[in-house]
Biotite code that builds the C-alpha atoms (Angstrom):
import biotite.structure as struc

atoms = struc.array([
    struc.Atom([37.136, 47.563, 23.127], chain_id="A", res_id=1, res_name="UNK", atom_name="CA", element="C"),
    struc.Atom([33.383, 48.352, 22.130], chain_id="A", res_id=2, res_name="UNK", atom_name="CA", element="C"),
    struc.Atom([32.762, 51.963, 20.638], chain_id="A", res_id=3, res_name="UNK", atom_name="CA", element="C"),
    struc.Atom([36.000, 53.203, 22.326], chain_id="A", res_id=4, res_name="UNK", atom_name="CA", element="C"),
    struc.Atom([35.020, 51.673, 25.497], chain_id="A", res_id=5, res_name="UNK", atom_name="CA", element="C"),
    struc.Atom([37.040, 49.072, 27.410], chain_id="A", res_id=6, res_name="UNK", atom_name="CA", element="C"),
    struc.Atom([35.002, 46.667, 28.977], chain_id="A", res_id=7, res_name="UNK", atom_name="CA", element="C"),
    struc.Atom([36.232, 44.817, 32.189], chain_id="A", res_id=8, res_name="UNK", atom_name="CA", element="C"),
    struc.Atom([34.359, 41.989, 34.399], chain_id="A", res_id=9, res_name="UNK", atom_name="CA", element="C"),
    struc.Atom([35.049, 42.887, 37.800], chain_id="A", res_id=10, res_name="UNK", atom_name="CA", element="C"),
    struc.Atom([35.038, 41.023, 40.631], chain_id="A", res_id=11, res_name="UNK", atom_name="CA", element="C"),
    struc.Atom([34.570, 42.334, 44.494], chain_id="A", res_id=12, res_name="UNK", atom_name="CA", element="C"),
    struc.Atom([35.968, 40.643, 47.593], chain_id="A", res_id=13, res_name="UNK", atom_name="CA", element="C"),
    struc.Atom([32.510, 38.490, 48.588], chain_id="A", res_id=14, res_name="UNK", atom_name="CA", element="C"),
    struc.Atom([32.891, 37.337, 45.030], chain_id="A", res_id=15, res_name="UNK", atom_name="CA", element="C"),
    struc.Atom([30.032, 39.153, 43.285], chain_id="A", res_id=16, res_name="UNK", atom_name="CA", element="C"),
    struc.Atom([30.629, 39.882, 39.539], chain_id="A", res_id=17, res_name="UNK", atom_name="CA", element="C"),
    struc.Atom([30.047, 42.770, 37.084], chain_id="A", res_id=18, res_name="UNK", atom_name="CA", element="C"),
    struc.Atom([31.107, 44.669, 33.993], chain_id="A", res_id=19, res_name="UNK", atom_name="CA", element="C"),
    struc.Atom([33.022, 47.613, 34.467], chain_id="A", res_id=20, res_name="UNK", atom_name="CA", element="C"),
    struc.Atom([33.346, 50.029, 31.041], chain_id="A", res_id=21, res_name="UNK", atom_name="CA", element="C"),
    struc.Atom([35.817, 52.657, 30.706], chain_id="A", res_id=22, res_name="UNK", atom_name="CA", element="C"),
    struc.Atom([36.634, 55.357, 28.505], chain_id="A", res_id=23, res_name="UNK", atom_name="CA", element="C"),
    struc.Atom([39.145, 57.594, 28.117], chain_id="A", res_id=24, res_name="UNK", atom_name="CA", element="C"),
    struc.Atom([38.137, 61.580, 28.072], chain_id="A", res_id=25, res_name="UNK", atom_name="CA", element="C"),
    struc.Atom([41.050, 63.723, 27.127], chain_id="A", res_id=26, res_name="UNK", atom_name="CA", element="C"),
    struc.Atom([43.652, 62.776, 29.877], chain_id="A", res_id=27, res_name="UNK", atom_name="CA", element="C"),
    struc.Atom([41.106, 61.254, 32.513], chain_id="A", res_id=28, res_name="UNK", atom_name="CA", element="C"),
    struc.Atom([39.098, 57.902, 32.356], chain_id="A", res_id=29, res_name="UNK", atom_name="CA", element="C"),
    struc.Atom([35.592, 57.410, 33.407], chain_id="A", res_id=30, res_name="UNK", atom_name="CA", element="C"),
    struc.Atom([34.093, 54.589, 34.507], chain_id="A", res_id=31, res_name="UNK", atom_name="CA", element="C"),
    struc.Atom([30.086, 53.131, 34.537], chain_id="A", res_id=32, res_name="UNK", atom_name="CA", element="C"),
    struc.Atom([29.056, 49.675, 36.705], chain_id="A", res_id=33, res_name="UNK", atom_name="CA", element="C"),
    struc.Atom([25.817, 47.695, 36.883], chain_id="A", res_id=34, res_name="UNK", atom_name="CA", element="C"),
    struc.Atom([24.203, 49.659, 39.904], chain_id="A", res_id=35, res_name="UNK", atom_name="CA", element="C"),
    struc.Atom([24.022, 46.188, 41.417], chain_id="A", res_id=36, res_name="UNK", atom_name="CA", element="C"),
    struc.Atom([27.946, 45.865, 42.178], chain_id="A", res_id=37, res_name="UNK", atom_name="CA", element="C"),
    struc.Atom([28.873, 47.637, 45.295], chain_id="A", res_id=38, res_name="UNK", atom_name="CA", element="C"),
    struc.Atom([32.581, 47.083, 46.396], chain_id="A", res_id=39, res_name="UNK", atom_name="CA", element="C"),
    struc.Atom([33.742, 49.076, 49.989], chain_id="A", res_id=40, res_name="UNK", atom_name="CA", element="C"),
    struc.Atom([36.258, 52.258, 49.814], chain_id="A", res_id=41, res_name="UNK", atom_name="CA", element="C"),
    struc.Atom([39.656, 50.809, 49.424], chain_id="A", res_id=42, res_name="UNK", atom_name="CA", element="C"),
    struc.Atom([38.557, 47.135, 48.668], chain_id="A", res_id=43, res_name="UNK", atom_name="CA", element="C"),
    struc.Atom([40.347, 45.374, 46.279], chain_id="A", res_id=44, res_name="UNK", atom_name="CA", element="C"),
    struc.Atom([38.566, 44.727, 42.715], chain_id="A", res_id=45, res_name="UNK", atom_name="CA", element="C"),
    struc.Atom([39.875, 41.548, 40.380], chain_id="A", res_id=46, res_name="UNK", atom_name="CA", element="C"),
    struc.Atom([40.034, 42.827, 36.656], chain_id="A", res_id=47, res_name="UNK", atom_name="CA", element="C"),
    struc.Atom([39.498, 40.259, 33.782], chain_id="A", res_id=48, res_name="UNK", atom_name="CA", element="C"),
    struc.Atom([39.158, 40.212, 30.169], chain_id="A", res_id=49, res_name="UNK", atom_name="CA", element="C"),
    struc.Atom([35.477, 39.632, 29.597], chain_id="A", res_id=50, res_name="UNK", atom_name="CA", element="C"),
    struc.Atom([35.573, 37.693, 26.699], chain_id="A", res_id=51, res_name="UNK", atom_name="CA", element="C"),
    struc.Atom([38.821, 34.832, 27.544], chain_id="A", res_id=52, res_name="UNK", atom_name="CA", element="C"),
    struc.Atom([38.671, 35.288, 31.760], chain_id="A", res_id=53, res_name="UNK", atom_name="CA", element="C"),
    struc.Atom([42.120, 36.016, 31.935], chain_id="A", res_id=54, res_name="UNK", atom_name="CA", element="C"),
    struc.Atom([43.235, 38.211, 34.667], chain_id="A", res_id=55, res_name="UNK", atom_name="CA", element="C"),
    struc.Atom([44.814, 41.725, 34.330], chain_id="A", res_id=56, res_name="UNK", atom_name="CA", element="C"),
    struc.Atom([46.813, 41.486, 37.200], chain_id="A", res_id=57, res_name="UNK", atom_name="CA", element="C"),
    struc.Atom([50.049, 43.587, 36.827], chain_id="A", res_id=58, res_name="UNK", atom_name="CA", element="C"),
    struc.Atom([52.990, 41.643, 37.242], chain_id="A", res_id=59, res_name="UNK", atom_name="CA", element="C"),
    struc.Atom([54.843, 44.610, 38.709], chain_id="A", res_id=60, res_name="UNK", atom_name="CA", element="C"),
    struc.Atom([52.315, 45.361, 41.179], chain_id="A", res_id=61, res_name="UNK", atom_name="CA", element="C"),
    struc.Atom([49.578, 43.354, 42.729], chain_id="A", res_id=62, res_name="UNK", atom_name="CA", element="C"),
    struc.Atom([47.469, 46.894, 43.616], chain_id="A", res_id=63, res_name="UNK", atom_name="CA", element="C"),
    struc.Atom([47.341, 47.568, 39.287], chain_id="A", res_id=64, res_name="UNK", atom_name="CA", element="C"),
    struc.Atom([45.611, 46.882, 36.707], chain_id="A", res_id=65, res_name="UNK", atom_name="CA", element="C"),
    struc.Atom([47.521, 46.442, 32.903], chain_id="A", res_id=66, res_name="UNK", atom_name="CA", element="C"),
    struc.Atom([45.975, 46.632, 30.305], chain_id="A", res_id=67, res_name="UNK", atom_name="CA", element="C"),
    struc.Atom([47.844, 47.370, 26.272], chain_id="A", res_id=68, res_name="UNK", atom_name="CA", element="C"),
    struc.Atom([46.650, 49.357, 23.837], chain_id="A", res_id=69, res_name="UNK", atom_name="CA", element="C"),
    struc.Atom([47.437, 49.215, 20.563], chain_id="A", res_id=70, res_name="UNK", atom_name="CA", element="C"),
    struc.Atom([46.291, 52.008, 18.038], chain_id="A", res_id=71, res_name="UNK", atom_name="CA", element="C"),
    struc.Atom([45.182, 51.580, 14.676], chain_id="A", res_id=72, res_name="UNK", atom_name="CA", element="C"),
    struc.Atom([48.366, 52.759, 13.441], chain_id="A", res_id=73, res_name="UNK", atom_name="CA", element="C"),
    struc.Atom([50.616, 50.396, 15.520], chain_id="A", res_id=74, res_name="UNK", atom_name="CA", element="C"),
    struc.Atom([51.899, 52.219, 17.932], chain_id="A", res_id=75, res_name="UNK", atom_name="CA", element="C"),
    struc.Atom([51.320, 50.560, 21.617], chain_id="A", res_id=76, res_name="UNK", atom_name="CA", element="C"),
    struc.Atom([50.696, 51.919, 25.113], chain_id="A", res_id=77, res_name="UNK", atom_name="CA", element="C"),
    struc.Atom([50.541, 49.966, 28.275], chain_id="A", res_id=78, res_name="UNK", atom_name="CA", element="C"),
    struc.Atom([47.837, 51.136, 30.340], chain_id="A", res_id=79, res_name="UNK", atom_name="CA", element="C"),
    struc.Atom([48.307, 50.616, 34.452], chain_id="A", res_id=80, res_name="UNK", atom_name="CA", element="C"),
    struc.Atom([45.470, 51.604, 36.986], chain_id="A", res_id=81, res_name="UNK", atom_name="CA", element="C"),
    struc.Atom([44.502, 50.896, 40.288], chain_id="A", res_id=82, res_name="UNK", atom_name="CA", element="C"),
    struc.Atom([42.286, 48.271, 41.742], chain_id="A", res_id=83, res_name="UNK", atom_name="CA", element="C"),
    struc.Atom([41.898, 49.640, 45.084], chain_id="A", res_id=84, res_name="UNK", atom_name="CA", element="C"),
    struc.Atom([38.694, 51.290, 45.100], chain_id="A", res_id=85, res_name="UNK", atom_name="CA", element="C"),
    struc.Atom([38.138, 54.743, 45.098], chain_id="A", res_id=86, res_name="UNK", atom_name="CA", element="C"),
    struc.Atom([41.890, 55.298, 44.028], chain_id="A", res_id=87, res_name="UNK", atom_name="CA", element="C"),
    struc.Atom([42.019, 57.173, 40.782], chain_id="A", res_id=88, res_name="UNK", atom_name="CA", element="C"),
    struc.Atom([45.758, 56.168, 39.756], chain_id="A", res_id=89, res_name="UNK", atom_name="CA", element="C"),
    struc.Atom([45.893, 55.959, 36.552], chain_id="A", res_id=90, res_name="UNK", atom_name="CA", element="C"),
    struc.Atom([49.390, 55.269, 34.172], chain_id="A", res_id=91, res_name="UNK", atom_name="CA", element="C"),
    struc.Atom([50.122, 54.878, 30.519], chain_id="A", res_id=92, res_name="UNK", atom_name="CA", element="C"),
    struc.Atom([53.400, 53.936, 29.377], chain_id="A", res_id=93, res_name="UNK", atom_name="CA", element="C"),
    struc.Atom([53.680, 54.644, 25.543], chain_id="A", res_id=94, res_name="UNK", atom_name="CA", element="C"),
    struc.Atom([56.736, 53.104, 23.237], chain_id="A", res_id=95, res_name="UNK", atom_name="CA", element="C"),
    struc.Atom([59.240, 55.827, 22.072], chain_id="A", res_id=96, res_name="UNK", atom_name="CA", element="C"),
    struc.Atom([59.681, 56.455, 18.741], chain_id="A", res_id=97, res_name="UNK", atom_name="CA", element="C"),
    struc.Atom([63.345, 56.451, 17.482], chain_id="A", res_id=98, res_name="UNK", atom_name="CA", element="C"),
    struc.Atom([63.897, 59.045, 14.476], chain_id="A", res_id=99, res_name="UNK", atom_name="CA", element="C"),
    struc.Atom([67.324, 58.708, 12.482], chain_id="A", res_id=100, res_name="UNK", atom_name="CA", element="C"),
    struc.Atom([68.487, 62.217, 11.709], chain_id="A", res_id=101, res_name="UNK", atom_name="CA", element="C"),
])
């Protein structure tokens, strides 16, 4: 993360490369590209980590994205999205806290 950004390098199906950064607005995500990286409606976009190159495929899905998040505080989220684009699906699984009464 930079500034509460996430930054991805992105990858389009004739192999061209850019940086995706997101950041998280309330509930919803949005997103900024180089202009230069164009990917088709409903083509499929590789996710990396832009600093070691390893892929953020989801192993529960080959359409997501995952992604964890872990706060200052600890407490972890895992962050799923889709890699189709122009899908907007967007999931965040968050650890449960367990209180003894």
């Amino acid at each position: 993360m930079v500034d509460d950004c996430i930054v991805f390098k992105i990858r389009n199906n004739k192999r061209d490369r850019g940086l995706l950064i997101m950041r998280q607005q309330g509930e919803y995500y949005s997103g900024i590209k180089h202009p230069g990286f164009h990917a088709e409606e409903g083509e499929r976009i590789d996710f990396y980590c832009p600093v070691c190159m390893q892929s953020l495929d989801a192993p529960a899905d080959e359409n997501l994205v995952q992604v964890l998040m872990i706060e200052a505080d600890g407490f972890e989220h895992t962050i799923f999205f889709s890699r189709i684009h122009g899908e907007l699906n967007i999931y965040q699984v968050s650890d449960m806290l367990h209180l003894d009464h």
